[in-house]
C-alpha positions in Angstrom: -18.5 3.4 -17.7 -17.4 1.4 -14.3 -16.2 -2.5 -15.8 -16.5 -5.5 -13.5 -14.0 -5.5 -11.0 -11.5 -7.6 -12.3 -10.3 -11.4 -11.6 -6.8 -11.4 -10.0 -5.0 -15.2 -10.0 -1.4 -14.7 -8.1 -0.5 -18.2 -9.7 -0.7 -16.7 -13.2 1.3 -13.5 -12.6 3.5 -13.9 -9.5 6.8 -13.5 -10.6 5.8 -10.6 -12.1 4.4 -9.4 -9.0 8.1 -10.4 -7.1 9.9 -8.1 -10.2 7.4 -5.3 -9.7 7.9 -5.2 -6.2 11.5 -4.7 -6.3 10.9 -1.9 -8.6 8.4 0.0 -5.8 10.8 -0.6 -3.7 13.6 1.1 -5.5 11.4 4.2 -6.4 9.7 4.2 -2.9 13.3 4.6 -1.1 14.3 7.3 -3.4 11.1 8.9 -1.9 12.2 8.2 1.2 15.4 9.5 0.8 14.3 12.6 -0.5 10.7 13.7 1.3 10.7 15.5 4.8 10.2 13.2 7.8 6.1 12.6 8.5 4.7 10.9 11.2 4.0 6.8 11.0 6.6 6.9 7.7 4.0 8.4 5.6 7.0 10.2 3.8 7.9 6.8 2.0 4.4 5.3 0.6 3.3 5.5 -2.9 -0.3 6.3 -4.3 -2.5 4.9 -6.6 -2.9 7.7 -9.8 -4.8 7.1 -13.2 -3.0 5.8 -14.5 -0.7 3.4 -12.3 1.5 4.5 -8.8 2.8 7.5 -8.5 5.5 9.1 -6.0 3.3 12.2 -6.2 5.4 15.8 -6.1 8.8 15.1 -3.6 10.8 18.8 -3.2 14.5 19.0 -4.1 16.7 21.7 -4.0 14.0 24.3 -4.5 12.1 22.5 -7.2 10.1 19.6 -7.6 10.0 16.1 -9.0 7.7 13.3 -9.3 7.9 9.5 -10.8 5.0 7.6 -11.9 4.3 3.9 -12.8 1.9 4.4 -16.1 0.1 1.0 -16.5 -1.3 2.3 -20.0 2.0 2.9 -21.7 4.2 0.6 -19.2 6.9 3.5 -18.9 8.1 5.0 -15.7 8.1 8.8 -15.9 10.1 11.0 -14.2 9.2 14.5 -14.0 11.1 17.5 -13.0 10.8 21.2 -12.5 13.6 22.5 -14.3 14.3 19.5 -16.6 12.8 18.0 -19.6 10.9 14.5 -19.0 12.8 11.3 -19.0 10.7 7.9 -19.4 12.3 4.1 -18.6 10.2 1.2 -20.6 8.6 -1.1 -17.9 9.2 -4.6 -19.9 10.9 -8.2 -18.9 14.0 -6.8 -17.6 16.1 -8.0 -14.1 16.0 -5.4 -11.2 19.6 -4.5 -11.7 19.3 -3.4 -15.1 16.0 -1.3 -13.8 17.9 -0.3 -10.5 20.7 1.4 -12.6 19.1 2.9 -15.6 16.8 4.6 -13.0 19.6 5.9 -11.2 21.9 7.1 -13.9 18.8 9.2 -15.1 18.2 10.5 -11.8 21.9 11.5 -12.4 21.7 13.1 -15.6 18.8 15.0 -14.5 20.7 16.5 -11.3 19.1 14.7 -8.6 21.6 13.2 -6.7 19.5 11.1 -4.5 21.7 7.9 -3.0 19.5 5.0 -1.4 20.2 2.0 1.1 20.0 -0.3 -2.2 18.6 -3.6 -0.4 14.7 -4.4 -0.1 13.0 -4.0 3.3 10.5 -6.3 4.7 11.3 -9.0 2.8 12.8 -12.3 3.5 16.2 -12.2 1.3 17.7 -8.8 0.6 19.6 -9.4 -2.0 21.1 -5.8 -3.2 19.0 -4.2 -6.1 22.3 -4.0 -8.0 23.3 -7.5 -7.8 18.9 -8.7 -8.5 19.4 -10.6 -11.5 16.7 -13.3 -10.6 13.6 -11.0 -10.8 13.1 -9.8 -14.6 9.7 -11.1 -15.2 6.8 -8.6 -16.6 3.5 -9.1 -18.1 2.2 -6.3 -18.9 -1.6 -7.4 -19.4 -1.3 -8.7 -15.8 0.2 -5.5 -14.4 -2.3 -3.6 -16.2 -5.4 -6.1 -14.7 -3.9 -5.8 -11.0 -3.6 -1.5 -11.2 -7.8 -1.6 -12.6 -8.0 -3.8 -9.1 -6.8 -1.3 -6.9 -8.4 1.9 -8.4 -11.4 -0.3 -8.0 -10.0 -0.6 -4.4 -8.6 2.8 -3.8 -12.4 4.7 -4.3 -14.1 2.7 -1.8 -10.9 2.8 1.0 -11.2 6.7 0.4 -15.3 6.5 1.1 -14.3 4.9 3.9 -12.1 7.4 5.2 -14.2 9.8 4.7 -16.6 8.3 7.7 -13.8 9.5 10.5 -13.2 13.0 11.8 -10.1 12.2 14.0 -6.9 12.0 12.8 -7.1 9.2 9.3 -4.0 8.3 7.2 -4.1 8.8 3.4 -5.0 5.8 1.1 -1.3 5.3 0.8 0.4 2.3 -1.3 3.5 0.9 1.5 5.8 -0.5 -1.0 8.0 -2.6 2.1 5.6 -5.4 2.4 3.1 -4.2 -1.0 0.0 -3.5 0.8 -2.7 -0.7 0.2 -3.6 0.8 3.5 -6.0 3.2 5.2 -5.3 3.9 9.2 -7.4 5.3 11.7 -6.3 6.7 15.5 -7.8 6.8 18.7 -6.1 9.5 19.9 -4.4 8.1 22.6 -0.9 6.9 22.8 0.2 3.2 22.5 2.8 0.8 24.0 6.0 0.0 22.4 5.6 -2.2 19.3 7.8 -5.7 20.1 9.0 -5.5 16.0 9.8 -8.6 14.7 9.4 -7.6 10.8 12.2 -8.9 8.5 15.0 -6.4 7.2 12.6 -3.0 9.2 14.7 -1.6 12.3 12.8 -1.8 15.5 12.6 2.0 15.9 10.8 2.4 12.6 8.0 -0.2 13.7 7.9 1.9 17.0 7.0 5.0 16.2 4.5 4.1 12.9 2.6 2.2 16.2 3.3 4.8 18.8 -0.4 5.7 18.5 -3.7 3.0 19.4 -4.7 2.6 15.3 -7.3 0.9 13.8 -5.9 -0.1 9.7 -7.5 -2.0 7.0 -5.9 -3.2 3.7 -5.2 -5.3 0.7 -2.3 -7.0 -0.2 -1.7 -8.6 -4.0 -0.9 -12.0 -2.2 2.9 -14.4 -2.3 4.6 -17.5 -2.6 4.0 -18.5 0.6 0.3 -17.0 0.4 -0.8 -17.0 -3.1 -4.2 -15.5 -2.6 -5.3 -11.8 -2.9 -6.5 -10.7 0.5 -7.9 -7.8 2.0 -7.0 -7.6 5.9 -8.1 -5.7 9.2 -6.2 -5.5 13.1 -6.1 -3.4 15.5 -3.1 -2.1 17.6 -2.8 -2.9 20.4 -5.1 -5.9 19.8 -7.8 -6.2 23.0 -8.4 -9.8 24.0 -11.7 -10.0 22.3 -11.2 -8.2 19.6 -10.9 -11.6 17.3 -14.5 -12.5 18.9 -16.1 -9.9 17.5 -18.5 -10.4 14.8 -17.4 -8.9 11.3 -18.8 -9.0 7.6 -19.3 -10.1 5.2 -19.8 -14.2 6.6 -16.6 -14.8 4.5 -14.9 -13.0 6.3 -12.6 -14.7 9.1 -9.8 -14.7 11.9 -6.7 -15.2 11.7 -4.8 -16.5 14.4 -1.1 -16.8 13.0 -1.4 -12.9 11.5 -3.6 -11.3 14.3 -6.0 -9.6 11.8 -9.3 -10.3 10.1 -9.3 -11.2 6.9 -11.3 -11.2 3.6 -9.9 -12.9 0.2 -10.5 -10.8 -2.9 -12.5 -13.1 -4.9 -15.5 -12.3 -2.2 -15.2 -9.4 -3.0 -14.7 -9.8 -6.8 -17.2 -12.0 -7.2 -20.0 -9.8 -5.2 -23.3 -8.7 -6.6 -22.7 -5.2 -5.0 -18.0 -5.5 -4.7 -18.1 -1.8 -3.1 -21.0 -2.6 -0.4 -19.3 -6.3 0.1 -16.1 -4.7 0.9 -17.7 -1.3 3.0 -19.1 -3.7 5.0 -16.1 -5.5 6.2 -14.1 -1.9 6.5 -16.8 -0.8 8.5 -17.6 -3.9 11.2 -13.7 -4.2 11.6 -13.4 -0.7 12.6 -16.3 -1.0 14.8 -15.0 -4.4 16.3 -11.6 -2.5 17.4 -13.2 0.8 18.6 -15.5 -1.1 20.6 -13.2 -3.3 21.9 -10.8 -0.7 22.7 -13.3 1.9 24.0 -12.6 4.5 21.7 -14.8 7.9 21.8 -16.5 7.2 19.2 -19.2 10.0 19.2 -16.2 12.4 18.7 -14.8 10.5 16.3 -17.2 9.0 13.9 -18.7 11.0 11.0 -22.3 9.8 9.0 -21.2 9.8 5.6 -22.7 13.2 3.6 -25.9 11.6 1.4 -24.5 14.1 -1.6 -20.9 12.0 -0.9 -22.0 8.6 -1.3 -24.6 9.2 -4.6 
């Protein structure tokens, strides 16, 4: 049986948010490091499984491995084709403690996988190795926020679902901790001008080589300490942040250059799924509209048997 969706306060779990972000980022490299290129980097994002985030299967040397984040038991698995199952308790421990336990078992197992060991997108970039400040981990919190975005993750996928062109997987981009879902145009876009910390400019340019329309939700920060879903469009038409979007909470904002939504609307919703549709939905029409995409080749009406 479905629960409420649940109540997320950044205030009472941030620094367990900072620690756990770190850790995606440690897994979500060795991803990288190991998965053949994609377009838009959709070789390095995570997913949202069952039972927490999970690399899904990444090839190696003719087999296969995977590593998932269970939220249940707090352990991070790592699974392997020809080797027996390792797991790493997910508990108050500092990144570097976490960065080389992971990596010694990667070792033992025979996947010799070396990353760039610093963070991307974030401010400071202190080396995972040398992380001693972030160690925090409540696991009742963790376990709240991963019931948030499987709450999250089935109504971004009904969404998807409503576009035939070429859609992005529900992916989980561990660099700046945001759950996204992307749609394209079809038409190619001008060069992104960058500008995010600690990501090379040629990384940025080809993920926006294409006209996109992308909606998300990201856990919240320091600096930001509210849970917020978000919407934007690039390239952004000049009228695109005068178009009229839903639900009435809903807003623009002018520093960011993206709609916006905070999760407690959402949360707090008679009907969460239809609150947040609704806002997926008009921001996706706001940027096709505003930048004349083709949308009778390109919109689908979702399937009656789909959305019962």
């Amino acid at each position: 049986m479905q629960t409420p969706w649940p109540e997320l306060d950044y205030t009472s779990w941030g620094d367990t948010l900072d620690t756990l972000h770190q850790w995606l980022q440690i897994v979500g490299k060795i991803r990288m490091r190991a998965m053949p290129w994609l377009n838009h980097s959709w070789h390095v994002s995570l997913y949202v499984s069952p039972t927490g985030f999970t690399t899904r299967s990444i090839p190696y040397q003719g087999s296969l491995f995977e590593i998932d984040f269970n939220f249940i038991e707090h352990k991070l698995i790592i699974r392997s084709t020809f080797e027996e199952e390792r797991h790493l308790d997910l508990k108050p421990r500092t990144v570097a403690d976490f960065y080389r336990e992971l990596m010694q078992t990667l070792d033992d197992m025979g996947l010799d996988i070396n990353i760039y060991p610093r963070p991307n997108e974030l401010p400071h970039n202190t080396p995972f190795y040398e992380n001693v400040h972030h160690g925090s981990y409540d696991a009742d919190a963790v376990t709240n926020f991963w019931r948030a975005m499987v709450r999250i993750t089935c109504v971004f996928q009904a969404f998807r679902g409503r576009f035939i062109g070429k859609s992005s997987p529900v992916h989980l981009f561990w660099g700046a901790f945001d759950l996204a879902v992307t749609r394209f145009s079809g038409r190619p876009a001008p060069p992104h001008p960058g500008g995010v910390p600690n990501m090379p400019l040629d990384v940025m340019q080809e993920a926006y080589s294409q006209e996109v329309s992308s909606a998300g939700f990201w856990p919240g920060s320091k600096d930001f300490p509210t849970p917020i879903f978000y919407a934007y469009c690039y390239p952004t038409p000049d009228d695109f942040s005068k178009q009229t979007v839903l639900p009435k909470e809903a807003f623009w904002s002018t520093d960011l250059g993206e709609f916006m939504l905070p999760y407690d609307v959402v949360q707090q919703a008679e009907n969460p799924e239809a609150v947040l549709m609704d806002f997926l939905q008009s921001t996706y029409e706001a940027a096709a509209v505003t930048g004349n995409w083709s949308r009778g080749e390109l919109d689908v009406d979702p399937s009656p048997a789909a959305e019962a």
